[in-house]
TILOGU-448562 format. One record per residue (C-alpha): x, y, z; residue in three letters; residue number from 0. Coordinates in steps of 0.1 Angstrom, whole numbers. Last residue first. Layout:
N
NULUM    east   north      up   code   pos
NULUM       X       Y       Z    ALA   NUM
...
This chain:
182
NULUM    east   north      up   code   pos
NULUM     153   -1197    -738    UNK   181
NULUM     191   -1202    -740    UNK   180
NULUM     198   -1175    -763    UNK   179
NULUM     233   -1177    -785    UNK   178
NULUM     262   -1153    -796    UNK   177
NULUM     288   -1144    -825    UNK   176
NULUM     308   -1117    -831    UNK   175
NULUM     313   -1109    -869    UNK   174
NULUM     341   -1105    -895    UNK   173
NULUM     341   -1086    -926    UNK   172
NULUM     319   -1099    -955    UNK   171
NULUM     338   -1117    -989    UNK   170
NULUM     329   -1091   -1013    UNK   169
NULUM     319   -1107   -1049    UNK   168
NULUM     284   -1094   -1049    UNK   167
NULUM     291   -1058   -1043    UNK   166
NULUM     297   -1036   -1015    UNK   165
NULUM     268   -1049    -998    UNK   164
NULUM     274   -1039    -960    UNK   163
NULUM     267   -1064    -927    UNK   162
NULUM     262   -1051    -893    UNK   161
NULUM     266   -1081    -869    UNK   160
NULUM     246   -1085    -839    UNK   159
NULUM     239   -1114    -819    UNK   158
NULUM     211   -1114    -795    UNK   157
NULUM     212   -1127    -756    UNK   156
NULUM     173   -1137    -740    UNK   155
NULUM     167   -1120    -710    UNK   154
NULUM     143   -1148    -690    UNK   153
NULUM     111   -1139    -673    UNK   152
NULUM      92   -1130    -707    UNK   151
NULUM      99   -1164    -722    UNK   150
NULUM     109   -1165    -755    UNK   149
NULUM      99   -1193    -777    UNK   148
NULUM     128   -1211    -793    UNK   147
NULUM     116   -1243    -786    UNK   146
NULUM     143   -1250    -760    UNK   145
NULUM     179   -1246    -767    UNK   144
NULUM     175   -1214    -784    UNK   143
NULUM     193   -1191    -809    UNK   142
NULUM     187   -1156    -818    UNK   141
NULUM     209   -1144    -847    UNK   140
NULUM     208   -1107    -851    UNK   139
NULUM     222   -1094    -886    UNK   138
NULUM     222   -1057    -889    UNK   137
NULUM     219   -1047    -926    UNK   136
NULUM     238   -1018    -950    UNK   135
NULUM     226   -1014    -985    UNK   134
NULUM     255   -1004   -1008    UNK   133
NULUM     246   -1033   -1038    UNK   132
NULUM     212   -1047   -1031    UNK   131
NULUM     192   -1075   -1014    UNK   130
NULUM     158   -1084   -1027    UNK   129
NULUM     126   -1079   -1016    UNK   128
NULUM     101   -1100    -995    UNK   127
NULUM      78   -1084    -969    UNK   126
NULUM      79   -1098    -936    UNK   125
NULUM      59   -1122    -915    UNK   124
NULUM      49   -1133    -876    UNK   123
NULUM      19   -1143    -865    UNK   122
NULUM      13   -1172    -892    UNK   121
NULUM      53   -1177    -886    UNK   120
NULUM      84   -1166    -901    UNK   119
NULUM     116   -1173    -883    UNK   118
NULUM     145   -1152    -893    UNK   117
NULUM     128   -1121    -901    UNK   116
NULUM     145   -1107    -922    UNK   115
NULUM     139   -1067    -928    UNK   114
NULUM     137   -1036    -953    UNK   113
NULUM     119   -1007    -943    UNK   112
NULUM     149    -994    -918    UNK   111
NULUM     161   -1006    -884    UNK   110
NULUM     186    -978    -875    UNK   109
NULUM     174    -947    -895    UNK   108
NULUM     203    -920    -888    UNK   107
NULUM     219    -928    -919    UNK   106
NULUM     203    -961    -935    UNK   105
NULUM     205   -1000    -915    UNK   104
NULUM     182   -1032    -930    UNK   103
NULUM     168   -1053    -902    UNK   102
NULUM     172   -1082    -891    UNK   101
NULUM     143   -1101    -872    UNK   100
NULUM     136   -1120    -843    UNK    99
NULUM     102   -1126    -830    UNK    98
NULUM     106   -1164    -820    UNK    97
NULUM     139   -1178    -813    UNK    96
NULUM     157   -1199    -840    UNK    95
NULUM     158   -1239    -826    UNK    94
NULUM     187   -1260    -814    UNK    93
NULUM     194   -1300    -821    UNK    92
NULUM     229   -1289    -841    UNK    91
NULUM     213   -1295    -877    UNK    90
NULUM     179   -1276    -866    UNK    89
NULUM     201   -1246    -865    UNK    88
NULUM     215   -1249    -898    UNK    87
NULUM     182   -1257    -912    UNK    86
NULUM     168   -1228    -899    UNK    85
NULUM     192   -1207    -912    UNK    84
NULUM     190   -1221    -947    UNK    83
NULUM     144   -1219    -942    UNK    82
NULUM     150   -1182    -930    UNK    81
NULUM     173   -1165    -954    UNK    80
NULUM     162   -1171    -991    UNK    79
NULUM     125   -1150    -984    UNK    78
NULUM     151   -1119    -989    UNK    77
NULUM     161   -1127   -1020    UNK    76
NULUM     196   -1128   -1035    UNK    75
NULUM     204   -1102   -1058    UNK    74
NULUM     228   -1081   -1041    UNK    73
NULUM     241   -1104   -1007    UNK    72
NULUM     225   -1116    -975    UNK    71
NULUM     232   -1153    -982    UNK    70
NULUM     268   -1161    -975    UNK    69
NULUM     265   -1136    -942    UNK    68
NULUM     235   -1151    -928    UNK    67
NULUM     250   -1191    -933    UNK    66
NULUM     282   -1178    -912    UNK    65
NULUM     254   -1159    -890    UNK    64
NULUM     238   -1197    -886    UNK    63
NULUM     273   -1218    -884    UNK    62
NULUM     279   -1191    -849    UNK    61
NULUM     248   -1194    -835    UNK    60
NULUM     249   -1231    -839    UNK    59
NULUM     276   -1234    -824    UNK    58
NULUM     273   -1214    -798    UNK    57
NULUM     236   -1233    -793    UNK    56
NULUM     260   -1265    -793    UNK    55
NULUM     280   -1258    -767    UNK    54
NULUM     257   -1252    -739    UNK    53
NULUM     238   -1278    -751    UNK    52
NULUM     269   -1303    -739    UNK    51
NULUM     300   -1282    -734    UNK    50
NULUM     321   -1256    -729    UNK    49
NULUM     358   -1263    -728    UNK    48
NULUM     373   -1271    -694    UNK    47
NULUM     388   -1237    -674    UNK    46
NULUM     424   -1229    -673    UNK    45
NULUM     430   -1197    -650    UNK    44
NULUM     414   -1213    -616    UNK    43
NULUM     405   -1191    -589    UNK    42
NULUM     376   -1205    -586    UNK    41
NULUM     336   -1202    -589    UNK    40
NULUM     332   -1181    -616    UNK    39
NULUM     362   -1201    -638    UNK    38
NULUM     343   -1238    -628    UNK    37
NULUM     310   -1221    -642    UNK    36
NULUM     325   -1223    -676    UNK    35
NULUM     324   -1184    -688    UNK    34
NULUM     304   -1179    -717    UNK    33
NULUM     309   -1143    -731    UNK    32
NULUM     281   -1127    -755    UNK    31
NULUM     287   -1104    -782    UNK    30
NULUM     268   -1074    -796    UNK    29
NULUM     283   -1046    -824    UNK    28
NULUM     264   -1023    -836    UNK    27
NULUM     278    -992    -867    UNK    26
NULUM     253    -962    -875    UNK    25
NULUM     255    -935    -902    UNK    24
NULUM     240    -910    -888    UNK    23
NULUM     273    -887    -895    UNK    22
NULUM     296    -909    -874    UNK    21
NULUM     273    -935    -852    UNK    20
NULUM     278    -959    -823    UNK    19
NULUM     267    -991    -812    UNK    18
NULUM     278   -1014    -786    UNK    17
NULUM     260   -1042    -766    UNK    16
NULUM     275   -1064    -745    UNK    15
NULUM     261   -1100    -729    UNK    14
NULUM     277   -1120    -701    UNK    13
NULUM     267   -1153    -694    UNK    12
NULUM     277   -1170    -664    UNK    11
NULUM     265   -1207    -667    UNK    10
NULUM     228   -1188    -667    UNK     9
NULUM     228   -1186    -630    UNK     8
NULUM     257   -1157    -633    UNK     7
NULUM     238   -1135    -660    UNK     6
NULUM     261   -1109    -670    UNK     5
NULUM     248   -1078    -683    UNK     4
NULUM     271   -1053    -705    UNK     3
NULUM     256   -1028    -721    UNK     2
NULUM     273    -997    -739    UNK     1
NULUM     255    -968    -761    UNK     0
């Protein structure tokens, strides 16, 4: 599976989607693109940096799947994720959305029994457990400008980063980061 939407009144936001699998055993990869609107609108090559909120949900996106990745490791707890990744996001003025969770990967079972959900809520909670050696996760950070409450109008970007537990001293492969301006 491939997606790719672009969202030109959003300051051009373009959103892909990838997974495959080999054997059931599944790999996703998402990423969203921020083009400055000066690029979409000209011919010009050099476009100014992002910046502003637009900025700082990137950011924040990005320090919050960094924070993810440190914490989402054999014998650490899965109640351990939310309140860091909150805090992270809180840091840069932006908000986790609503709803999202990340989920725990087996062969041909894509979001499995284990999960985080990244902001718990009266309506919204998960099970604890702990994080083990070989389990496989999908990391989807969901960050807002706003309150974080998605709005059913508005196609909100997830970042996806599949995650394995090799053991405790592994140091995580590299992920693609993106943000939600809900």
């Amino acid at each position: 599976m491939c997606e790719v939407i672009c969202l030109p009144d959003v300051l051009a936001d373009c959103y892909s989607d990838l997974g495959v699998h080999i054997d059931g055993f599944i790999a996703t990869a998402a990423h969203t693109l921020q083009v400055p609107e000066s690029s979409v609108n000209s011919s010009e090559q050099q476009a100014a940096p992002i910046t502003g909120k637009a900025a700082d949900v990137v950011a924040a996106a990005q320090s919050a799947l960094e924070a993810a990745l440190r914490l989402v490791r054999p014998g650490k707890h899965i109640s351990d994720v939310p309140d860091v990744l909150r805090k992270v996001v809180e840091a840069y003025g932006c908000n986790l959305v609503e709803g999202v969770m990340s989920h725990q990967m087996k062969q041909f079972v894509i979001d499995a029994n284990k999960c985080v959900l990244n902001r718990p809520s009266p309506e919204h909670k998960v099970e604890d457990g702990e994080f083990e050696e070989n389990e496989v996760y999908a990391i989807d950070i969901v960050v807002s400008t706003g309150e974080g409450k998605p709005k059913v109008s508005f196609l909100a970007d997830a970042s996806s980063f599949i995650l394995l537990l090799l053991s405790s001293t592994h140091d995580g492969p590299f992920a693609s980061v993106n943000a939600a301006d809900c």
